[in-house]
C-alpha positions in Angstrom: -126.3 -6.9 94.4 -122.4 -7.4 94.0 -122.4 -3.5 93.8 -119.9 -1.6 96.2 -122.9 -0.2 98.1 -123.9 -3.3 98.9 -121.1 -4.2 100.6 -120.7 -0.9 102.5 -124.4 -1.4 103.7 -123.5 -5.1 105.1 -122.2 -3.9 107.8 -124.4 -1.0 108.1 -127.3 -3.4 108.0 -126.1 -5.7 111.0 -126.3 -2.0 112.9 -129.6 -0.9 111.7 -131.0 -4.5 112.4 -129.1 -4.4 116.2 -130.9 -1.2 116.5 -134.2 -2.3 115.5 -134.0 -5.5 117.9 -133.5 -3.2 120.8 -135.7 -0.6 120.0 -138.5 -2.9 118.9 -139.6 0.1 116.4 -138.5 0.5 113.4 -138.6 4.6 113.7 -136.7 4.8 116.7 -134.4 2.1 115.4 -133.4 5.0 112.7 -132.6 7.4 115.1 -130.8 5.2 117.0 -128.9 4.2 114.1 -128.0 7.8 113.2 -126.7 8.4 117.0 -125.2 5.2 116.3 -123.3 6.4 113.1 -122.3 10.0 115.6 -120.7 8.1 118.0 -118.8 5.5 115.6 -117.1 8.9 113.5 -116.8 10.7 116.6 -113.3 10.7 116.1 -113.0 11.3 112.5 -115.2 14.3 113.1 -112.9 15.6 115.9 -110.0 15.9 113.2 -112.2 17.8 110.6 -113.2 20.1 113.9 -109.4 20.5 114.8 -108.7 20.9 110.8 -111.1 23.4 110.6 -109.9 25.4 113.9 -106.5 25.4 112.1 -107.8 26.8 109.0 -109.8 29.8 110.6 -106.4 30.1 112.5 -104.3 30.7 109.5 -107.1 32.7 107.6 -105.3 36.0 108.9 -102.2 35.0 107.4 -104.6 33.8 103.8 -106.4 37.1 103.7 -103.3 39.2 104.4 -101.1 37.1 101.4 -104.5 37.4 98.8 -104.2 41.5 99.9 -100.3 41.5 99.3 -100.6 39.3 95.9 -103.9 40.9 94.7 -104.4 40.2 91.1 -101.6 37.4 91.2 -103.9 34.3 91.4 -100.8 32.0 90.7 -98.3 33.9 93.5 -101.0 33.7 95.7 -102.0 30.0 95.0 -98.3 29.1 95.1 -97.6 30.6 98.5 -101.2 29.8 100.0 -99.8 26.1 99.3 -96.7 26.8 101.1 -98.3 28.5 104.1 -100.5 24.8 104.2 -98.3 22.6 104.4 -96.1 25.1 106.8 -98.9 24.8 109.2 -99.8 21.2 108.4 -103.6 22.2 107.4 -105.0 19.7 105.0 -107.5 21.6 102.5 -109.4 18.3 101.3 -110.2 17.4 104.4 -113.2 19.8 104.0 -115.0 17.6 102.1 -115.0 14.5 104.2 -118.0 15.3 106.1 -120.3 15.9 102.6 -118.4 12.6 101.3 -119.6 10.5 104.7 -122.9 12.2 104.4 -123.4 11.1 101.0 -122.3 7.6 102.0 -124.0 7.3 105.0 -127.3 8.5 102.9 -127.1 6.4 100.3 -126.1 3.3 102.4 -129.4 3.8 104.5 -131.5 4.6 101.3 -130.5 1.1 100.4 -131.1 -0.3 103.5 -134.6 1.5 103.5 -135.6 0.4 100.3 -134.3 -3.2 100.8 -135.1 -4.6 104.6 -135.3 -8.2 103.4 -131.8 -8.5 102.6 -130.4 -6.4 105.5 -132.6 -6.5 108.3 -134.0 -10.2 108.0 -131.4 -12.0 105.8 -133.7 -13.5 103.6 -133.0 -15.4 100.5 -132.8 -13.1 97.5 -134.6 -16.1 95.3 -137.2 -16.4 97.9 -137.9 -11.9 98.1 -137.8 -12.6 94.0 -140.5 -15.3 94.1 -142.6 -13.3 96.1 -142.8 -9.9 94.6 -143.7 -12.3 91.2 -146.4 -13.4 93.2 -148.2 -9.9 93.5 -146.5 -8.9 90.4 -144.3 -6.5 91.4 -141.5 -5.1 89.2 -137.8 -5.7 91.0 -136.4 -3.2 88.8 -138.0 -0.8 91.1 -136.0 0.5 94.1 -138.8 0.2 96.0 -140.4 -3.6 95.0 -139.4 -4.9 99.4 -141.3 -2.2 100.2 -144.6 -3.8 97.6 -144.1 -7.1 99.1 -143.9 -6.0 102.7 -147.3 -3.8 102.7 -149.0 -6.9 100.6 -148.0 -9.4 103.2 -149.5 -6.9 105.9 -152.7 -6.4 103.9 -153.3 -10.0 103.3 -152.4 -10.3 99.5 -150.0 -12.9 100.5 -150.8 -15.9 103.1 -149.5 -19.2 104.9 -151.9 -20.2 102.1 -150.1 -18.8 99.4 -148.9 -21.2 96.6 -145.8 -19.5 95.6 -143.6 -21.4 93.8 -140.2 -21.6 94.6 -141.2 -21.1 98.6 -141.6 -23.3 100.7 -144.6 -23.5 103.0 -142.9 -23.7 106.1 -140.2 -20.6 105.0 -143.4 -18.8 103.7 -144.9 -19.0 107.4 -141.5 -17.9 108.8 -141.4 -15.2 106.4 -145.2 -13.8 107.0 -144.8 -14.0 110.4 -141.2 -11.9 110.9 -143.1 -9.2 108.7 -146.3 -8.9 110.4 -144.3 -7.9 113.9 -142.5 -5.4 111.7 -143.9 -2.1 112.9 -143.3 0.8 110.1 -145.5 3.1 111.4 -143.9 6.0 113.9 -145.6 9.0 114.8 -148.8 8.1 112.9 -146.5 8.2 109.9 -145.9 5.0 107.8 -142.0 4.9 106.9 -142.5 3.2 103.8 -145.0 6.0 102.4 -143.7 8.3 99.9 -145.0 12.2 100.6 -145.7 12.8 96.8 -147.7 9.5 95.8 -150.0 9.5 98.8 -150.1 13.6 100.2 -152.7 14.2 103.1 -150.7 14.6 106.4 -147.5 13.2 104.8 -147.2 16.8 103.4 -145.5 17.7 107.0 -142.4 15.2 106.4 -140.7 17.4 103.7 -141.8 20.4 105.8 -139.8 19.0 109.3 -136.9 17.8 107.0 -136.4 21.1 105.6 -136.8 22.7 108.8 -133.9 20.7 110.6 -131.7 21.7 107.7 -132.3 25.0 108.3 -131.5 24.8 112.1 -128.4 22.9 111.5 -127.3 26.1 109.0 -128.7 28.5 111.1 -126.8 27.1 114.4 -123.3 26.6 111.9 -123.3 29.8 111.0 -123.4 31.2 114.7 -120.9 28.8 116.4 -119.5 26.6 113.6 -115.9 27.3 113.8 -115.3 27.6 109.9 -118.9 27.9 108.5 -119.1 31.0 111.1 -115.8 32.5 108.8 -117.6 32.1 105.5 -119.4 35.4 103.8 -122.9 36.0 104.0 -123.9 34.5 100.7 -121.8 31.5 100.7 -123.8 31.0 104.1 -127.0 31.8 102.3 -126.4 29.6 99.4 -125.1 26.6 101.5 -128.5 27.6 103.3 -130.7 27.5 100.4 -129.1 24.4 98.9 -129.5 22.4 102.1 -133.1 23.2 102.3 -133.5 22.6 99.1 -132.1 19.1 99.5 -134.1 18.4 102.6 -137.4 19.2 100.4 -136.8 17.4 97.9 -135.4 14.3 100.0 -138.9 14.6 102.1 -140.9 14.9 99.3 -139.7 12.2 97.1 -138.0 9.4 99.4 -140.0 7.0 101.8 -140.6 9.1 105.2 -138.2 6.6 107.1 -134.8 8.3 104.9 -136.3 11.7 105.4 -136.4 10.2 109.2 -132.9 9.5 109.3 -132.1 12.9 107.7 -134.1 14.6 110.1 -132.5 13.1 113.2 -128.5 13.4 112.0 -129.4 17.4 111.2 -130.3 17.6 115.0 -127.6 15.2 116.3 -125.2 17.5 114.1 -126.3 20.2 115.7 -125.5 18.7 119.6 -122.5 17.2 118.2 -121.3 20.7 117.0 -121.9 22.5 120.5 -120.3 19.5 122.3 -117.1 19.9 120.0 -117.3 23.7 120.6 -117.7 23.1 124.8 -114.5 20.8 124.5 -112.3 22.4 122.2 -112.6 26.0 122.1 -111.7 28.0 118.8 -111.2 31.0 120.6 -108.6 29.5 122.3 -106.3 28.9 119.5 -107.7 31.9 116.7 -106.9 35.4 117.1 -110.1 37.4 116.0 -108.4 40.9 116.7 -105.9 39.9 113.6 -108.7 38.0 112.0 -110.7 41.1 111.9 -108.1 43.2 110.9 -107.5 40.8 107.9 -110.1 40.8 106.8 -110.6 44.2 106.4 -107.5 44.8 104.7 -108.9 42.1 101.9 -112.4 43.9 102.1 -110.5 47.2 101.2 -108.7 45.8 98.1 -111.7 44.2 97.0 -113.4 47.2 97.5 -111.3 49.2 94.9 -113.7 48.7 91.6 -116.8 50.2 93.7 -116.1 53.5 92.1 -115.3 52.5 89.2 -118.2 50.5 88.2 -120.4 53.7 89.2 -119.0 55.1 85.9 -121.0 55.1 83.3 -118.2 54.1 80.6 -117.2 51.2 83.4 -117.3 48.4 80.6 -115.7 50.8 78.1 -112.6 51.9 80.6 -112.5 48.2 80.8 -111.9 47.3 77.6 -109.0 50.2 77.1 -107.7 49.0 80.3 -107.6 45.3 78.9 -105.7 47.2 75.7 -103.2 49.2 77.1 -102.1 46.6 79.7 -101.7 44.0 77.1 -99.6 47.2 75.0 -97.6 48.1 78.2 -96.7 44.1 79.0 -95.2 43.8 75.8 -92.8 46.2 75.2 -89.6 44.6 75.9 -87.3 47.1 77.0 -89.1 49.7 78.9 -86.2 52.4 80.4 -88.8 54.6 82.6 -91.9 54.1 83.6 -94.0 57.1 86.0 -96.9 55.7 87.6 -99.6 58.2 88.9 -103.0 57.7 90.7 -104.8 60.3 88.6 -104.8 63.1 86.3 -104.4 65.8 89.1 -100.7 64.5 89.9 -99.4 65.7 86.3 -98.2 68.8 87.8 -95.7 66.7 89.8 -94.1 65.3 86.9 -94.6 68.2 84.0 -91.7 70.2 84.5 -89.4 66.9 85.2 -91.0 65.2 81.9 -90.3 68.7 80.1 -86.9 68.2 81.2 -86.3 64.4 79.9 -87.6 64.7 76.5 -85.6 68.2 76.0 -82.1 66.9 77.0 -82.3 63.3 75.4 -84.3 60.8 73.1 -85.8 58.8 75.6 -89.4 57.3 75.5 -91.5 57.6 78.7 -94.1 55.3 79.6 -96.9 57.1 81.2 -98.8 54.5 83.3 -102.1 56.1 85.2 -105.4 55.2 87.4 -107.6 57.8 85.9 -108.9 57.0 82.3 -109.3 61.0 81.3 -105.6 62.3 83.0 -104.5 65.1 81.0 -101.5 62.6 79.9 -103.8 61.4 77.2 -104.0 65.0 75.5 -100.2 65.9 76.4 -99.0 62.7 74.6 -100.9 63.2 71.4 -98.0 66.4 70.4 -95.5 64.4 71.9 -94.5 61.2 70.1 -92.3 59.7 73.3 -94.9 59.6 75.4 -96.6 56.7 75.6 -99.9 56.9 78.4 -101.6 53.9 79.5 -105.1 54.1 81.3 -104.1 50.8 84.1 -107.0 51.7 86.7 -105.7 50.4 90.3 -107.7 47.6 90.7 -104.8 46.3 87.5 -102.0 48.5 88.9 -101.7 45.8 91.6 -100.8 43.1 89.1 -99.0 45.4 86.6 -96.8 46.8 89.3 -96.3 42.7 90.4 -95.5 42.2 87.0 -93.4 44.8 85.8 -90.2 45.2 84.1 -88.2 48.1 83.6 -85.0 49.7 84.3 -86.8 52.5 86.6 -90.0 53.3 88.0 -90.9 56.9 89.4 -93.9 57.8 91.3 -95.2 59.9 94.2 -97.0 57.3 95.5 -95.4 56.0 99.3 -96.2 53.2 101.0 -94.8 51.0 98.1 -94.8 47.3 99.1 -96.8 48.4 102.4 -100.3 47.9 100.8 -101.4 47.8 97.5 -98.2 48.5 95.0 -95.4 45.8 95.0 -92.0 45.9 93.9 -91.7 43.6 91.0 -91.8 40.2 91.4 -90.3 39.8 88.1 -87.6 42.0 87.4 -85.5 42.5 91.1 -82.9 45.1 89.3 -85.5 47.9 89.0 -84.5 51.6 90.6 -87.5 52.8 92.3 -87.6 56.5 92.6 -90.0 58.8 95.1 -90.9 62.2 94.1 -92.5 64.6 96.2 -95.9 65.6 96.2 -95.0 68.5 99.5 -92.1 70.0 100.6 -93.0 68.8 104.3 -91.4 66.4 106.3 -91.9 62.3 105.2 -91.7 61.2 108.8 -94.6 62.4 110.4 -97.0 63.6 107.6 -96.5 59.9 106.2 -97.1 56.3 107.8 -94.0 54.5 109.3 -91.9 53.1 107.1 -93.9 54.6 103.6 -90.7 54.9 102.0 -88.7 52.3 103.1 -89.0 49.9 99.8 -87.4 53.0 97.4 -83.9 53.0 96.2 -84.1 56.7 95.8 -85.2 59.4 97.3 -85.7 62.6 95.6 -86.0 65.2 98.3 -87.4 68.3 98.5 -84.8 70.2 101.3 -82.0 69.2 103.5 -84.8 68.6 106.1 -86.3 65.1 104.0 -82.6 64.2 103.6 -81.6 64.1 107.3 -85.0 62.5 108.2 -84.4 60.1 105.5 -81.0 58.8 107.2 -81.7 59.3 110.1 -85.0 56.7 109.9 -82.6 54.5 108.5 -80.1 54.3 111.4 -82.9 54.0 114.2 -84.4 51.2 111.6 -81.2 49.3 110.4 -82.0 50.4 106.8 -80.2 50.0 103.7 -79.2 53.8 102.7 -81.1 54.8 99.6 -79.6 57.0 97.2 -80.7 60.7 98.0 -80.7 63.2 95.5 -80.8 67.1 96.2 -83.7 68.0 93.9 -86.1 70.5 95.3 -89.3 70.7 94.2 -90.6 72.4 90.9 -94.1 73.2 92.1 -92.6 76.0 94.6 -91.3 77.6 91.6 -95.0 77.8 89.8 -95.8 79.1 93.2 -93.6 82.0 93.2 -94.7 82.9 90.0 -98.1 82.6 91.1 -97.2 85.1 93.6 -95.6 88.0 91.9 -98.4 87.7 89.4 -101.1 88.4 91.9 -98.5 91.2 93.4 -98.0 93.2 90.2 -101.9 93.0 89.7 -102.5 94.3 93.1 -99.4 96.7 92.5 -101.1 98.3 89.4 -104.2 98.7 91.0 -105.5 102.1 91.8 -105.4 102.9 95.9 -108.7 102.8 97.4 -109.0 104.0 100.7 -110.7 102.1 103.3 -110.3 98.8 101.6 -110.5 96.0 103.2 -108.1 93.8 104.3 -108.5 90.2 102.8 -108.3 87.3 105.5 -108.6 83.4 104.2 -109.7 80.9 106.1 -108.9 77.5 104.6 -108.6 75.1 107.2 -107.8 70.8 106.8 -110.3 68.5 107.0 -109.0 66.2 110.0 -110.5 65.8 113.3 -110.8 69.1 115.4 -110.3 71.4 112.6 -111.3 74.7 112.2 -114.5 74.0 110.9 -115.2 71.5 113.7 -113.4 73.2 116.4 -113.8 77.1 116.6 -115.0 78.6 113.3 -117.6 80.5 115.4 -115.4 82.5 117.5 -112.2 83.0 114.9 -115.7 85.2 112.6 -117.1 86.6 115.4 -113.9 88.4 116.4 -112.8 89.0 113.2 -116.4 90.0 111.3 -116.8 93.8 110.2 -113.9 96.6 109.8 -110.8 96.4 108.4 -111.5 92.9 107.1 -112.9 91.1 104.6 -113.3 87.4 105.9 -113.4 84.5 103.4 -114.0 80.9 104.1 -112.5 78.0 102.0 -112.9 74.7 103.6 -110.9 71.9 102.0 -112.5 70.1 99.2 -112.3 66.6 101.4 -114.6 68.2 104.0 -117.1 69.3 101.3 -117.4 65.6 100.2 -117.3 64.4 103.4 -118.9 66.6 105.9 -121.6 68.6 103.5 -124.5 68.6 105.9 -122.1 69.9 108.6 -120.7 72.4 106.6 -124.0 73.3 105.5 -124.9 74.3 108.9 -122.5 76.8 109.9 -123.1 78.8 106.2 -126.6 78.5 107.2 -125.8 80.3 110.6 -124.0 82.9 109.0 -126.9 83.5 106.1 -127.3 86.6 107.6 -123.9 88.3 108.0 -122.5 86.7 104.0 -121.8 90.1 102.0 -119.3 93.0 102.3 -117.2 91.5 105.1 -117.7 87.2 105.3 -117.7 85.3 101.6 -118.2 81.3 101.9 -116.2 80.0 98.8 -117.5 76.2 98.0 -116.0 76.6 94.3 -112.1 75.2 94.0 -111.7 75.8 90.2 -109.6 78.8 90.9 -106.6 79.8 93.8 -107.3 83.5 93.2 -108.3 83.3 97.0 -105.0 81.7 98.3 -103.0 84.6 96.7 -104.9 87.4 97.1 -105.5 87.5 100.7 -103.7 88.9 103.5 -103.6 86.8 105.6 -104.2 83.3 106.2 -105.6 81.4 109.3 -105.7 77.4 108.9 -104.8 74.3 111.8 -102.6 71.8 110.1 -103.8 72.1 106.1 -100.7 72.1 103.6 -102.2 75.5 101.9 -99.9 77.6 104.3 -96.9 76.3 102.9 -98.3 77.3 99.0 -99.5 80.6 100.8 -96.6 81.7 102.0 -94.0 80.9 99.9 -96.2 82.2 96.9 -97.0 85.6 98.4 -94.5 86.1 101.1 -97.2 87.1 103.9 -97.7 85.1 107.4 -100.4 82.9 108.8 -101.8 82.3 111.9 -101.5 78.7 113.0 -104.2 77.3 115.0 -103.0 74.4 117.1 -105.6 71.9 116.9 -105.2 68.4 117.2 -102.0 67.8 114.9 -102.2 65.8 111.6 -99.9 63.3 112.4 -100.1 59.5 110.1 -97.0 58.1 111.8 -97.9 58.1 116.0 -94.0 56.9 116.4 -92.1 60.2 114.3 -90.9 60.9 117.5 -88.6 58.1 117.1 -86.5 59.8 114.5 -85.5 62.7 117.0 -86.3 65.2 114.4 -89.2 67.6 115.0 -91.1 68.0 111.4 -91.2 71.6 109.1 -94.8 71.3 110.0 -94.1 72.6 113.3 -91.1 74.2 112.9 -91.9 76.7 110.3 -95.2 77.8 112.3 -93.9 79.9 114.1 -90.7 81.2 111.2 -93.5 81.7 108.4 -96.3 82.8 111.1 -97.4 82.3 114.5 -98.8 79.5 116.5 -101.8 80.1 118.7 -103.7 77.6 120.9 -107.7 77.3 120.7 -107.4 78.6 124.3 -106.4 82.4 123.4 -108.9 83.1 120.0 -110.2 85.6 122.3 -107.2 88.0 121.5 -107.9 86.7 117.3 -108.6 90.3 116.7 -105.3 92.0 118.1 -102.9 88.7 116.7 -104.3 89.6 113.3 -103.9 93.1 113.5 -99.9 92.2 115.2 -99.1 90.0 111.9 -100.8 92.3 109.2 -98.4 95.2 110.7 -95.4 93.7 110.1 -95.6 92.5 106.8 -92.2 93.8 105.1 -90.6 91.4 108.2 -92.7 88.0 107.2 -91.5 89.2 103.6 -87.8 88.8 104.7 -88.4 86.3 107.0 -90.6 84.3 104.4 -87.9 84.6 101.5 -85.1 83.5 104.2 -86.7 80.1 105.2 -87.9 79.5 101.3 -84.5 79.4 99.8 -83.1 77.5 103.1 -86.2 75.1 102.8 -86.2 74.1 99.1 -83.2 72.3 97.1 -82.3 74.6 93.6 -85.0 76.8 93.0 -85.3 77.4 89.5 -83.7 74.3 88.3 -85.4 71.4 90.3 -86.4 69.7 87.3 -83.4 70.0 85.4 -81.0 67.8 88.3 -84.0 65.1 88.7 -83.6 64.9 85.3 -79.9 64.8 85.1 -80.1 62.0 87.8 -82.4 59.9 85.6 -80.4 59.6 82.8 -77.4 59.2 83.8 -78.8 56.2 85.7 -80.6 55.0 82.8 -77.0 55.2 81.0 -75.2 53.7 83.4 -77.3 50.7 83.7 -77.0 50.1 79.7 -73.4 50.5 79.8 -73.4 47.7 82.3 -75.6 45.4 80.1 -73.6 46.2 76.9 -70.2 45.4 79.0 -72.3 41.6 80.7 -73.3 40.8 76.9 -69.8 41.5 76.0 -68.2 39.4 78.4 -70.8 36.7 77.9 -69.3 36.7 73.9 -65.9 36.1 75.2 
């Protein structure tokens, strides 16, 4: 008995026996001793309810700091400590109620199965002597419980010769038993549901019922357990239940009693708490919400991927390259792209590095079959790596170089981190548009560069002058232009000489594109209808080229309006749903779009105008107006084109016929705003490149001079 049960059920026992005396039944003495137990840890289970308030209250800041570090489990378990004790929120104090549960279980099992020491005091050689009598075995939990029922059916008597009890204690003993009551409901408390079935059967049923109310009402209106994901709330759930069966099942029906009655005083005891301290007085759900969604995206990110059929292969290559990428010790440049179709960002600027020195680039990319792959087998210094983004998080955490040049923005925003290893690295943005960076991207997207490589003088002046209303550092700006423009003047006088040398045809058709965004009020959404209806039939040929976003997005809707122009698709309206070639773009005439980036590409590559229809603007940054600058978006509509509102399509007809007349001026005007646009045409590629190595030398002359002076 000198166990350190016993000695917690000591007092425990003075409690259940108080109960019993009052209640004069030894069922309601076991609820009463559960409400008992409530009332006596009211207060400890106030400070888990107030600990667990704090927690949900701090979960914003937890699911924000796992999104920020994702992939880092040791940055995010080091600062998740520090955010703890910052807000003085004790972690282990999460287990206290399953610890007092257990105890509190276990101490009234014993009590349960051992009444005669804790209920009625009685002499351990005298409970001994008696369960001899009937032959009992003590090493059975359950032996009290033997002796108890044999006094009540008869077995033992005043009469009784046992040895080692006296008559007159045997009497005393007989007679405190026989007013002891174990029955409750019909049910005896002693009976065990599996040895003797029948209607005993319900007591595992009701015990796993009352777990499943206390889960069910936690995970409505339990501050913490309300937070938790669906299948940690169904597996707690399932657990519990499963616990409660087997406890029923197995136990005497007085412990499944006790179990029973503290599920449901749990449950009072959790709306009482709720009543008189209100979580949604201290959390912020809005930011909550917002949290967690920002975690659910990030999470989110190897959906796709494990769609692929060569998932567990890409994984293994990924494992592979990462491991080769980590440990090469003195990487000089690394590009990072999201996928193979950003190449054409990089080629001419790559062409450029390996032609004017003997540098090695280190090719990191999201999309296992980029085009890098094939590039880098005829060329020796370029080393890919196939990092999908999921691992880009903890690469980009992780890395070390002297420079790292992308075209993703937003760096340190969401996702992609600066280093947390290496703090000297020159981060360097390259353009993916020649349009403005401070409307067409969210606020502050490139704020965590060093360098900028802009497209025009227009990205420079919105570069400083987001700075100044911002307080930024300044970031080194380089004049480099943008080598795509380039491919798209080629592109252009291409498709002009072919059109030159063909024969003239008279009466043909004049060649109008169509190729709206895919945004909110867009063409397509907006006022498709009346921009065919006015245009359909002679002079024009009408062609259709919704963006490749709304396809994916929006095919049922698109669907629609082909179907309810089935009947007109031939000589003068063409649907084109097939993006593999641009012939379209710079063939046409004309073009009519809302806000897409294909009017930039358009014009500059053939030198003819658009008609810009002002539907709702793309805008990702609601605060550009800030900057004071209005964006090449808006200003070149109406230098490359004109601008017409939804309200005046009606005159469609006569603003197409306006712009197709005065061609030879857009041509001027086109090939004015082009080459005052765009930073060195021709040679874009050529200064990034010049910028990048002499940056790349500069910083190893400095090293060679700090290793120098270290000798000395």
């Amino acid at each position: 008995m000198n166990t350190v049960i016993h000695y917690i059920c000591v007092p425990m026992g003075y409690l259940m026996k108080w109960c019993w005396q009052l209640a004069g039944n030894y069922g309601l003495a076991i609820i009463l001793f559960t409400l008992a137990t409530k009332v006596v840890l009211l207060p400890v289970s106030i400070w888990i309810h107030k600990n667990s308030i704090q927690m949900v209250k701090i979960q914003p800041d937890i699911n924000f700091l796992k999104a920020r570090l994702y992939g880092n489990s040791d940055a995010i378990a080091e600062e998740q400590t520090k955010l703890f004790k910052k807000q003085h929120y004790h972690p282990m104090l999460s287990l206290i109620p399953l610890a007092l549960q257990i105890v509190l279980l276990l101490g009234v099992v014993e009590i349960i199965y051992h009444p005669m020491d804790y209920l009625f005091a009685m002499s351990g050689d005298s409970v001994k002597a008696l369960a001899d009598f009937i032959g009992a075995d003590t090493s059975e939990s359950s032996f009290q419980l033997t002796v108890i029922e044999a006094i009540k059916g008869g077995q033992i008597t005043a009469s009784s010769a046992i040895s080692g009890v006296s008559a007159a204690e045997l009497e005393s003993i007989i007679t405190v038993i026989k007013d002891f009551d174990l029955f409750f409901c019909g049910l005896n408390l002693c009976s065990v549901a599996s040895e003797v079935w029948g209607i005993y059967i319900i007591v595992p049923v009701i015990a796993g019922l009352s777990s499943w109310v206390l889960c069910f009402t936690q995970n409505l209106a339990n501050v913490l357990q309300h937070e938790q994901g669906k299948l940690n709330q169904i597996g707690l759930m399932l657990l519990s239940v499963g616990i409660s069966l087997y406890l029923g099942f197995f136990v005497p029906a007085g412990i499944a009693l006790y179990w029973v009655a503290s599920n449901l005083f749990s449950v009072v005891q959790m709306y009482a708490l709720n009543a008189a301290i209100n979580p949604k007085k201290y959390v912020d759900y809005d930011a909550l919400e917002k949290s967690r969604k920002a975690l659910a995206d990030i999470e989110s990110l190897e959906t796709n991927d494990k769609k692929d059929a060569r998932y567990r292969e890409n994984k293994a290559r990924e494992k592979q390259d990462y491991k080769r990428l980590t440990k090469v010790a003195n990487k000089h440049l690394v590009i990072y792209s999201e996928k193979s179709g950003f190449y054409k960002y990089f080629k001419d600027l790559i062409a450029e590095l390996l032609a004017r020195s003997n540098i090695t680039i280190h090719y990191v990319t999201n999309d296992p079959d980029d085009v890098i792959f094939e590039i880098a087998k005829g060329q020796p210094r370029i080393k890919p790596y196939y990092i999908g983004l999921k691992k880009s998080i903890q690469m980009m955490m992780m890395m070390e170089s002297d420079m790292v040049v992308m075209t993703t923005p937003d760096l340190d925003k969401f996702y992609l981190k600066r280093s947390y290893i290496d703090k000297n690295i020159e981060y360097v943005y390259i353009p993916h548009d020649m349009m403005s960076v401070h409307m067409g991207f969210r606020e502050g997207a490139l704020d965590a560069f060093d360098t900028i490589f802009c497209t025009g003088n227009h990205v420079a002046t919105e570069v400083r002058a987001t700075e100044k209303v911002y307080g930024l550092p300044e970031k080194k700006l380089v004049h480099f232009g943008y080598p795509l423009a380039d491919l798209l003047v080629k592109a252009g006088e291409e498709e002009k000489a072919r059109r030159a040398a063909e024969p003239v045809t008279e009466g043909k058709l004049k060649e109008i594109l169509i190729a709206p965004s895919w945004q909110e009020d867009n063409l397509l959404d907006s006022c498709i209808e009346k921009l065919i209806d006015k245009l359909y039939g002679e002079p024009y040929h009408i062609t259709v080229r919704p963006h490749p976003e709304y396809v994916k997005r929006y095919g049922a809707r698109l669907q629609s309006i082909v179907d309810a122009y089935a009947g007109k698709v031939g000589k003068y309206l063409t649907f084109e749903l097939d993006f593999s070639s641009n012939k379209s773009i710079y063939s046409s005439d004309l073009l009519i779009t809302d806000w897409s980036g294909v009017a930039t590409e358009f014009c500059f590559a053939t030198h003819r105008p658009a008609m810009f229809v002002n539907t709702k603007m793309k805008c990702m940054n609601p605060n550009w107006e800030k900057i004071g600058i209005q964006p090449v978006e808006i200003s070149l509509r109406n230098e490359i084109g004109v601008s017409v509102n939804k309200e005046d399509l009606d005159r469609a007809d006569s603003i197409v016929a306006d712009l197709l007349s005065r061609t030879e001026e857009y041509d001027q005007a086109i090939t004015k705003c082009f080459d005052k646009l765009i930073y060195n045409h021709g040679t874009a590629a050529a200064e990034g490149a010049k910028y990048i190595l002499r940056t790349l030398a500069e910083r190893s002359t400095a090293r060679k001079a700090q290793t120098e002076e270290k000798r000395k």
